[in-house]
N, C-alpha and C positions, 0 to 999 in steps of 0.2 A: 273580480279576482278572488280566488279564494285565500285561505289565512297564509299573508304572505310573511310571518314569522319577522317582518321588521319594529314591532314596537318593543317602544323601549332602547332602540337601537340609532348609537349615534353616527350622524351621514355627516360628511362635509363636503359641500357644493362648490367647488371653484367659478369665479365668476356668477356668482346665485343670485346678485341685485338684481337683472333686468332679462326680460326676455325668454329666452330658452332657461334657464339656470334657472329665473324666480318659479318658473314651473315645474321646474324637478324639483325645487324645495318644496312646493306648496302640495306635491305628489306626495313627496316622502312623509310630510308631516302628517297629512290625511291619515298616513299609514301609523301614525301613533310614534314616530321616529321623533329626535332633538336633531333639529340641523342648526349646522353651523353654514352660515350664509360668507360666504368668502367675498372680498371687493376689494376691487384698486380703488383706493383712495383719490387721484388723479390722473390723468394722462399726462405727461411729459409731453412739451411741445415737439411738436410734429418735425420733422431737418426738413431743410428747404428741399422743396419739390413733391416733398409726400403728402398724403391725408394718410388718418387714422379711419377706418372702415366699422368700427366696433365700437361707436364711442360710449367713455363710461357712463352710466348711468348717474343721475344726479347726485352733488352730497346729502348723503341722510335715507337713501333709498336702502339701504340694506338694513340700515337699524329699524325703519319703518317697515319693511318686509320680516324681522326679526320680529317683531312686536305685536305682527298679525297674526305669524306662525303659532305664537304661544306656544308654551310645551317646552318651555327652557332652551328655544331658540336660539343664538348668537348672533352678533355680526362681527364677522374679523378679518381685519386689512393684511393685504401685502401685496407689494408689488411683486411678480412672479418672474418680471426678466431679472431682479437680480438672485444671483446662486446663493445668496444663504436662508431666503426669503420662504424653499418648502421647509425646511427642518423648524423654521421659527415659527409657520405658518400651524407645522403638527402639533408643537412643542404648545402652543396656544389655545387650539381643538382640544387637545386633551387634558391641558388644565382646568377649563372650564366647563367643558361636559364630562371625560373620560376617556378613554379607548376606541380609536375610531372604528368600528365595525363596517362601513363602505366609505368611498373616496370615488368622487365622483370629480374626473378632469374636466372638467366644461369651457373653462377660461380658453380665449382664444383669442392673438395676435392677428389682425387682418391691415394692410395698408396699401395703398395705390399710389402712384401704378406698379405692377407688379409680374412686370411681361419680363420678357428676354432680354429684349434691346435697354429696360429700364431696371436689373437686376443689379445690384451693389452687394458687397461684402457686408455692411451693415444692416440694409432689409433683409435679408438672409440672415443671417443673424439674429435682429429682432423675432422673427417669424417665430425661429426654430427652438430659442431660448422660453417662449412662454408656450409654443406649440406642441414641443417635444420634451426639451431639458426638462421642465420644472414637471411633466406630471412623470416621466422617469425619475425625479430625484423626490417627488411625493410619494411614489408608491414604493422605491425604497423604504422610505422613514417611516412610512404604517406599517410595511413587514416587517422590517427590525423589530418592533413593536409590540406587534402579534405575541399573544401570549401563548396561544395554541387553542384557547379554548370557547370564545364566543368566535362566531362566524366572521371574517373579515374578504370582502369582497372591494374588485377595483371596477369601475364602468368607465371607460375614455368615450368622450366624445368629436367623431372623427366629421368626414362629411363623406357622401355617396361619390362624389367626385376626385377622390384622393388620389385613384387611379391615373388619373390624366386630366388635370383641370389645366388648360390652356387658357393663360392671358391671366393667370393665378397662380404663379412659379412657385412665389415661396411658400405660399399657405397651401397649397395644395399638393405639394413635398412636404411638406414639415406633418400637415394630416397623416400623410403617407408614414410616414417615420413613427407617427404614434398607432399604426394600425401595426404596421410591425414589432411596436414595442408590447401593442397586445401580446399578440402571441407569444414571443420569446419571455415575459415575464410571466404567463401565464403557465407556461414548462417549466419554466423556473421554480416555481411558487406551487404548482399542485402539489408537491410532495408536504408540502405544509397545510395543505389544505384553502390555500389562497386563491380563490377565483379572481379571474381578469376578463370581462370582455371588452366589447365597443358599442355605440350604438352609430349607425352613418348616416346623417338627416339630408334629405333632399332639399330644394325648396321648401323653406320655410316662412314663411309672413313676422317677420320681424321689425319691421318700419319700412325694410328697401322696398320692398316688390308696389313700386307705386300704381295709381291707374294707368298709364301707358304702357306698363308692363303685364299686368297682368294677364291678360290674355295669352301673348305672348308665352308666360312660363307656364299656365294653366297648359297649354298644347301639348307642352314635353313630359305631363305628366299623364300616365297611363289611367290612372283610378281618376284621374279631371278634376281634378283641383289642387291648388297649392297647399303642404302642411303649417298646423299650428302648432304653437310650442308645447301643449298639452298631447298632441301625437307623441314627441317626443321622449316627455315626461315620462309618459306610459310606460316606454318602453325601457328607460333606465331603469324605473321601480320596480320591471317586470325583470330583470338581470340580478338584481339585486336581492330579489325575492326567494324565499324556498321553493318554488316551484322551477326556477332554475338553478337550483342546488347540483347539475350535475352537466352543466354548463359553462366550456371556460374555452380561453381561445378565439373566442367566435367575433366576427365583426357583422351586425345585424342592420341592417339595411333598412330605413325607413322613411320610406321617400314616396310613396306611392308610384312604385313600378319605372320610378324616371331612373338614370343611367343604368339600366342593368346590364 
């Protein structure tokens, strides 16, 4: 890539300990960026009949991801389903680094079962509060913020399947709802100069896609093979970057050729 104008420039990672997330930070820092490594401190136990789909990464894995990063790094907690949680979250970021310049929503609510016939008011709920609510009331609290004059950019991380993910109601509505919060905050927010996009990961190799599987998801993907978290990364840091400085709106698809 060429000079992608982010050093020096501080990212905050929602969800940055594990996975997808540890690899956008470890993209951005490459890039000479301070990230702040975002993490739920715990799960709350599960209500009967649910699992948690996402589970948190260990204690001490973001201060340990924090400490690899070097570069004035962080690690900073909060729980995201509750509502006061982004403001306290910003109010955090920027004390200890400064002025967030990108906000990357990565965090993500996933639970099972999560069909039709198994939909409750509360998995609903859950879903949409950490899937939707909190990066809508994050990117609020960095635009209020905005001073006007270092570059500030937003990257939601949505899924290729938001469209119509069957047998995945809530999380794959509540994706939906942050694909459309793209856009409408990114209309919002140009006249500020505030980009917004998305990036929408297909299959990705995160711990599920076991041996039994994998052939299987291998098939539904066009390019033949299932994505890694560094696919991903790429493509936030690539949003984020001056070279898509004139780039807002957009939900980018990176999945190798699966649901298009």
């Amino acid at each position: 890539m060429l000079d992608t104008r982010l050093a020096g420039r501080n990212v905050l990672v929602t969800g940055g300990a594990g996975n997808i997330g540890a690899a956008i930070c470890r993209a951005f820092a490459a890039q000479g960026a301070r990230v702040a490594v975002h993490y739920l401190g715990r799960d709350a136990p599960a209500p009967e009949g649910a699992e948690w789909e996402h589970v948190t990464p260990a204690e001490g894995a973001a201060e340990e991801l924090a400490r690899e990063l070097g570069g004035g790094a962080v690690a900073v907690e909060a729980d995201l389903s509750e509502p006061g949680a982004p403001r306290a979250l910003v109010e955090s970021v920027t004390g200890l680094l400064g002025p967030i310049n990108v906000l990357v929503n990565n965090a993500a609510h996933c639970e099972s079962p999560d069909t039709v016939d198994a939909l409750t008011a509360g998995s609903l709920e859950r879903h949409y509060r950490v899937n939707a609510v909190a990066p809508a009331l994050l990117t609020a609290e960095v635009a209020r913020r905005h001073d006007g004059e270092a570059p500030l950019c937003v990257v939601n991380v949505t899924t290729d399947a938001a469209r119509a993910f069957p047998g995945q109601i809530g999380y794959g509505t509540s994706k939906a709802a942050l694909e459309a919060l793209t856009r409408a905050t990114a209309l919002d927010l140009a006249p500020r100069g505030i980009r917004v996009n998305a990036v929408a990961p297909g299959p990705v190799q995160t711990g599920w896609i076991g041996e039994d599987l994998i052939g299987r998801v291998t098939a539904l993907v066009p390019l033949g093979r299932v994505g890694e978290p560094d696919d991903i990364a790429d493509a936030v840091v690539f949003l984020a970057s001056h070279q898509a400085r004139w780039i807002t709106g957009q939900v980018l698809q990176v999945a190798g050729g699966h649901a298009l």
